[in-house]
C-alpha positions in Angstrom: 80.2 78.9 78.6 79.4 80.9 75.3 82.1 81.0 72.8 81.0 84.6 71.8 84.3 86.6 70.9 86.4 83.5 71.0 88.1 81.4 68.4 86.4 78.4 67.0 86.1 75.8 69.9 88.6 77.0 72.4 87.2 77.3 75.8 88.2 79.1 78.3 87.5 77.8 82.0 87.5 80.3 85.3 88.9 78.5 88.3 90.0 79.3 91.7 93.4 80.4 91.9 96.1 78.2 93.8 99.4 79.0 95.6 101.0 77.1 92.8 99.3 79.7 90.5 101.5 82.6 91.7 104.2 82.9 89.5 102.0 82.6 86.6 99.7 85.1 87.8 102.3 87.2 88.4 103.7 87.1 85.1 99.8 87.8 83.2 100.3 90.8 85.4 103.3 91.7 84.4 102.6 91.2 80.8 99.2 92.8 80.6 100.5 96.0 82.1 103.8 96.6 80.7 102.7 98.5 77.7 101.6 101.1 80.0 104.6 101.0 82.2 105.9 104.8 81.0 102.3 106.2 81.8 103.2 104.3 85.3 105.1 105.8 88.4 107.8 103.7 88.8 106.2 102.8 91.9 103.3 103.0 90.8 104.1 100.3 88.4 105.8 98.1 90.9 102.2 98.2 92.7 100.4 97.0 90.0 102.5 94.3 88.6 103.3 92.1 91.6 105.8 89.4 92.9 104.6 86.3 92.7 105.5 86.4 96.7 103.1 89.4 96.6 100.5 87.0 95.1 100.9 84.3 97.7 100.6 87.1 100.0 96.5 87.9 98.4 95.7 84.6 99.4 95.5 85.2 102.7 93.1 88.8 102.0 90.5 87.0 99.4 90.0 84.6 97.0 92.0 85.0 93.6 90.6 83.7 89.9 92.4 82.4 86.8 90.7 82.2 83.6 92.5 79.4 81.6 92.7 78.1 78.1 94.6 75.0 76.2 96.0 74.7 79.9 97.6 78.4 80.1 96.8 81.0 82.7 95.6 84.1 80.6 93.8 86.5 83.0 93.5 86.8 86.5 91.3 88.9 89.1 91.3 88.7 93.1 89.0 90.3 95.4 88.4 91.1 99.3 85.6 91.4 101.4 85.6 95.0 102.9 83.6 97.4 105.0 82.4 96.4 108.9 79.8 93.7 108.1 82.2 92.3 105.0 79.5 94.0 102.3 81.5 95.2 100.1 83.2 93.3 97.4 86.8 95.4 96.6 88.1 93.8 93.3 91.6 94.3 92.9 94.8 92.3 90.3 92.6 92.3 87.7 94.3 91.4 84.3 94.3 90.1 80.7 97.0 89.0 78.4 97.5 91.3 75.1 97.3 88.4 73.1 93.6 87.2 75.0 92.1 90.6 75.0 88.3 90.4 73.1 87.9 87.1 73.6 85.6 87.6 76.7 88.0 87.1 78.9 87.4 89.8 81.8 83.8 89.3 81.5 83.6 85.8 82.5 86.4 87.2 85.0 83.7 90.0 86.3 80.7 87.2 85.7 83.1 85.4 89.0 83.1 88.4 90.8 79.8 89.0 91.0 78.9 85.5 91.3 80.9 85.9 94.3 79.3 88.9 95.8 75.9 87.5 95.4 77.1 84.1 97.3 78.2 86.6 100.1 75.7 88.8 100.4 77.7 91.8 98.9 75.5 95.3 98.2 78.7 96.6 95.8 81.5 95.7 94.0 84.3 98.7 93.8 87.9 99.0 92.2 90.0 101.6 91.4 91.7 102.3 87.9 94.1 104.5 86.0 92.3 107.0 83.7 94.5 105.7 80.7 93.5 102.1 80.5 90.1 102.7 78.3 89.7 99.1 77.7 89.5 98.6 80.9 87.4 101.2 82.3 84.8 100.1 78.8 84.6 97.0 79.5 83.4 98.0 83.2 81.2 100.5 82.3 79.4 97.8 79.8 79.2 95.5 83.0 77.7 98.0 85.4 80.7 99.5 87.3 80.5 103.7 87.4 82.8 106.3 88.1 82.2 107.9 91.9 84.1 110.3 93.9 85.4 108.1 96.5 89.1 107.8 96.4 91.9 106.9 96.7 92.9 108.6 93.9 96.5 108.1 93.5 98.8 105.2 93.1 102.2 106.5 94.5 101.5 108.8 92.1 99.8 107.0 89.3 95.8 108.5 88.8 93.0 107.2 90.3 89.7 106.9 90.1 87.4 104.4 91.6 84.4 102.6 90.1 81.4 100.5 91.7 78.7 98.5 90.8 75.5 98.0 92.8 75.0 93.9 93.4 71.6 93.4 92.0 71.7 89.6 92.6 69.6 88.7 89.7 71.5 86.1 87.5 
């Protein structure tokens, strides 16, 4: 793995989440999304940032991803398989710490992803986002993903929008 962005020598390592994983998850959720808790429903909010029972819950609908470093959970994405024939690839819990932001975090989180697709014969990744989380919705664009008019577009309140990337498959 490049160390592109990163500090001198630290590594960061992208592993399959675990049930003991949850809380910690929960938590880089929590903490990645709290400075935009006022732009937030309150239920909207409460969607986004998850229990870690909520998290244990994902397990069953997908596989969920931590991207670790010196032995601390700093980021985290999950994704399920959706449409009829499982072809779609919806990525959803997708989060970076404040303090691990520009370090190429969700990339290698997003390089998973579509590693994933690819293995399971996905034709599109999708996710929805809030219109206010530019980093975000950048670092998306650079890997692909584009706006379309599919929806939902509302998180109990909270904007939508939902982006999606076509799986090319070429690595």
């Amino acid at each position: 793995m490049s160390n592109e962005g990163r500090n001198e020598g630290e590594q960061i390592e992208i592993r399959l989440a675990v049930p003991n994983d949850a809380e910690a998850i929960a938590v880089v959720l929590l903490e990645s999304f709290v400075e935009f808790k006022a732009i937030y429903t309150d239920e909207g909010i409460a969607a986004t940032t998850v229990t870690s029972q909520n998290v244990l819950d994902r397990f069953r609908e997908g596989p969920l991803w931590v991207a670790v470093s010196e032995g601390a959970i700093i980021g985290t994405a999950s994704a399920v398989l959706k449409d009829e024939k499982g072809d779609s690839l919806y990525v959803r819990g997708m989060a970076v710490l404040p303090s691990a932001r520009g370090r190429g975090v969700g990339r290698s989180l997003l390089n998973e992803l579509d590693r994933y697709a690819v293995a399971h014969n996905c034709n599109r990744m999708f996710l929805s986002t809030t219109p206010f989380l530019d980093r975000a919705i950048r670092l998306y664009e650079r890997f692909g993903f584009r706006r379309t008019d599919e929806g939902p577009h509302d998180l109990f309140g909270t904007p939508l929008f939902t982006m999606e990337k076509v799986v090319s498959g070429k690595h």
